[in-house]
C-alpha positions in Angstrom: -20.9 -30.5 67.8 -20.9 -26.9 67.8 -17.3 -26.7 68.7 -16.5 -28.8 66.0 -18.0 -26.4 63.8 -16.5 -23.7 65.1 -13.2 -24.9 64.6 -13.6 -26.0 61.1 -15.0 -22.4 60.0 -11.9 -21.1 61.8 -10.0 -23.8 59.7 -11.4 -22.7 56.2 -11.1 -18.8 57.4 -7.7 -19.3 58.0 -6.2 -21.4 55.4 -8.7 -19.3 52.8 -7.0 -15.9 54.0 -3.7 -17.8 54.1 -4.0 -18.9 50.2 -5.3 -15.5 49.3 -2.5 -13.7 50.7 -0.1 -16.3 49.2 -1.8 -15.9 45.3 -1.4 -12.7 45.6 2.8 -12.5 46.5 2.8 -14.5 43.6 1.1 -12.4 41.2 3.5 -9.9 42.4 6.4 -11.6 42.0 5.4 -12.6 38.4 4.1 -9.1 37.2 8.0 -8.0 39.0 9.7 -10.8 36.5 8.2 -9.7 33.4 9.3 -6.1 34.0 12.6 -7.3 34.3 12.3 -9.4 31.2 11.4 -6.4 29.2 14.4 -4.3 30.8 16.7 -7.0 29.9 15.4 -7.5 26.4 15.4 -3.2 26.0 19.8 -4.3 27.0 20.0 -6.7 24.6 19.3 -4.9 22.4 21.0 -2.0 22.8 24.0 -4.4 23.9 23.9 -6.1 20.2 23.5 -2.5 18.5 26.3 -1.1 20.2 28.6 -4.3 20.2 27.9 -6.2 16.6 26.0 -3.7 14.3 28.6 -0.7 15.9 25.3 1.2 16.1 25.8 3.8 18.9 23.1 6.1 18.1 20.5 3.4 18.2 21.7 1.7 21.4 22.0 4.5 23.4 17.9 5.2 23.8 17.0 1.7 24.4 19.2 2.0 27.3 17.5 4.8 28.9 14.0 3.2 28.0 12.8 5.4 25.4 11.7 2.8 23.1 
């Protein structure tokens, strides 16, 4: 009985430790893919200023991040 036990704490310990490092890769992989959707909406931006409203003063700082 006590081996039994044993091996089902090591069990939980494991696949807890296992779930917590795997919640956290995602976390970072979604906090990762919203900085990139803000960088690609800043280029967007700056990409329609440049290329339909022939705005080149007002792209060029959204490039570089400065709004």
């Amino acid at each position: 009985m006590a081996l039994i036990s044993l091996g089902v704490a090591l069990t939980s310990v494991s696949y807890n430790t296992w779930r917590n490092e795997r919640t956290e890769y995602n976390c970072n992989v979604r906090a990762a893919c919203f900085q990139l959707f803000r960088k690609l909406a800043d280029f967007e931006r700056a990409v329609f200023l440049a290329q339909y409203d022939r705005d080149t003063s007002r792209a060029v700082p959204a490039l570089a991040g400065a709004m």
